[in-house]
C-alpha positions as CSV (number, residue, x, y, z in Angstrom):
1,X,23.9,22.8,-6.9
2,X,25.1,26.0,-9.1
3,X,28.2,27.4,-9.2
4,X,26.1,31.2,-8.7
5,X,24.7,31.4,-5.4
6,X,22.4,33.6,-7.9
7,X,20.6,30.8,-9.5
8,X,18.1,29.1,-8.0
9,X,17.9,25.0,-8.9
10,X,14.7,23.9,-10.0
11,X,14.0,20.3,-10.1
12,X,13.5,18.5,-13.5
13,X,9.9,17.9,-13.8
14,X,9.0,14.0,-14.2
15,X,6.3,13.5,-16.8
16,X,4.3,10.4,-15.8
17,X,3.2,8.1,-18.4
18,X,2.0,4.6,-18.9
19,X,3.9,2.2,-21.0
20,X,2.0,2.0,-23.8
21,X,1.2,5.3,-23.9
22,X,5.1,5.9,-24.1
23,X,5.5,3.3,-26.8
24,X,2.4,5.2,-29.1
25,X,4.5,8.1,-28.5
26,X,7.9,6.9,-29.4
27,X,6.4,5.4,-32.5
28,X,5.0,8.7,-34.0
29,X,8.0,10.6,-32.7
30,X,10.0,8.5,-34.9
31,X,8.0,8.2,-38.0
32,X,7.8,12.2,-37.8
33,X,11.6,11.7,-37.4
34,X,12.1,9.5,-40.5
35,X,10.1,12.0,-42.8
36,X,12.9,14.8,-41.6
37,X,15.6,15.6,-44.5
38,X,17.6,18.8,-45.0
39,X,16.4,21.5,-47.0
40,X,18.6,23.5,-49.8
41,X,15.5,25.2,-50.8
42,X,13.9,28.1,-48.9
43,X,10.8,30.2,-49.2
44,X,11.0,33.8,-49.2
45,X,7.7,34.2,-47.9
46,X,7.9,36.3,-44.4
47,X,7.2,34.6,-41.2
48,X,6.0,36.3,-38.1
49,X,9.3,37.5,-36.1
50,X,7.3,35.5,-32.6
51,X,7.9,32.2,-34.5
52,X,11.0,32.8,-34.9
53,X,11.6,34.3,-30.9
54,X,9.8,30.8,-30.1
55,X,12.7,28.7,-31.9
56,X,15.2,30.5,-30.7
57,X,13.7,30.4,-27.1
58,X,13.2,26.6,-28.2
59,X,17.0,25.8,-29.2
60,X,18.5,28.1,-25.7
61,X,16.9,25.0,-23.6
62,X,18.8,22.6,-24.9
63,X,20.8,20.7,-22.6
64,X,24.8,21.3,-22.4
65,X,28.0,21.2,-20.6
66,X,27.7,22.8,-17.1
67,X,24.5,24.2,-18.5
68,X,26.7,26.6,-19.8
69,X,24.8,26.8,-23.4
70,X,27.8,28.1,-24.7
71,X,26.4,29.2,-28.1
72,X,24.9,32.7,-30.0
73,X,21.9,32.4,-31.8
74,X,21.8,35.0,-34.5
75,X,18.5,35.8,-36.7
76,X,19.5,37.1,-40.5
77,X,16.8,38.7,-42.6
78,X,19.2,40.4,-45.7
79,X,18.8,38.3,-48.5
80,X,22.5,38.8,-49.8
81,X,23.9,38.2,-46.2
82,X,21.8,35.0,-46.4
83,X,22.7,34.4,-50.0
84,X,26.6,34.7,-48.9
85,X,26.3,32.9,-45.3
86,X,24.6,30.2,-47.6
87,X,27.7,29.9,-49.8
88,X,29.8,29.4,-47.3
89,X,28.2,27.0,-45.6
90,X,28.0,25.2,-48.4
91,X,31.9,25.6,-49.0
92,X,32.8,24.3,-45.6
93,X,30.3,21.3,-46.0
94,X,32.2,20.3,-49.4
95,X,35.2,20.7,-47.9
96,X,34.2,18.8,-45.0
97,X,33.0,15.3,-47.1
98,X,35.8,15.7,-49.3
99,X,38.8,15.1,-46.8
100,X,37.6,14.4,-42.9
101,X,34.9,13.1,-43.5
102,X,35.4,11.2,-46.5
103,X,38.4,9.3,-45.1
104,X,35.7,7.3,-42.7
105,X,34.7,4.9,-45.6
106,X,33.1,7.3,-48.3
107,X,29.5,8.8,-48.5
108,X,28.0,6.2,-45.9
109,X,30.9,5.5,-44.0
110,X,30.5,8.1,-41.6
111,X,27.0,6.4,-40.1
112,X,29.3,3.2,-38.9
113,X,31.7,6.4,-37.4
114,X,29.9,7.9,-35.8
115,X,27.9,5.3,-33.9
116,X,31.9,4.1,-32.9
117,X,31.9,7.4,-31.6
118,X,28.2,7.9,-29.5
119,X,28.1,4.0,-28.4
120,X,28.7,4.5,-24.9
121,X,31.0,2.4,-22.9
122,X,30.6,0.6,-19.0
123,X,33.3,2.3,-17.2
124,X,34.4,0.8,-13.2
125,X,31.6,2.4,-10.9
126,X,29.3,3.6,-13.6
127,X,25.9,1.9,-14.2
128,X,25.8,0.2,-17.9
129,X,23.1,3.2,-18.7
130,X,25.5,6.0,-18.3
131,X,26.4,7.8,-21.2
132,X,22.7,6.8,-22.7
């Protein structure tokens, strides 16, 4: 059901696979997973405005709230707009590690936080897989 009489519900599609198939997939998923880290260094080489339509496109599916997708998506192609966004960022992530989230046990206490916070919990009438 949808709160607009507009919108038309369209079932979730359920993608059929054998077990083992599953489990190859879940391995390389996560070894492609592990190899992620965040990058400070960017190219300056241009990239084909489609790829970056197709990310965008990508990141608006995600799953939220209501399927509300409450969030703006905004491409920036000025260097010095990227050069100060990138300062700032960096200003609020400093900030961040050195008071709120420092206070959670140093540089790797956050990792024992944050699993407090995502571990889900068996509430009265809910199945022990809610919240997975």
């Amino acid at each position: 059901m949808t709160c607009n009489p507009r919108h038309r519900v369209l079932p979730a599609p359920r993608l059929q696979v054998p077990p083992e198939q599953a489990l190859a997939r879940s391995r390389a998923f996560l070894a492609t997973m592990r190899t992620r880290r965040t990058i400070r260094d960017f190219s300056d080489r241009p990239v084909p405005f489609e790829l970056i339509r197709n990310a965008v496109a990508t990141a608006a599916t995600a799953p939220s709230g209501a399927n509300l997708q409450p969030w703006r998506f905004v491409v920036v192609s000025d260097p010095e707009r990227k050069r100060r966004l990138r300062v700032g960022a960096e200003r609020e992530e400093l900030a961040f590690y050195s008071s709120r989230g420092g206070r959670h046990g140093g540089s790797r206490g956050w990792r024992s936080w944050a699993l407090r916070i995502w571990r889900p919990t068996c509430r009265r009438g809910m199945s022990s897989r809610a919240g997975r």
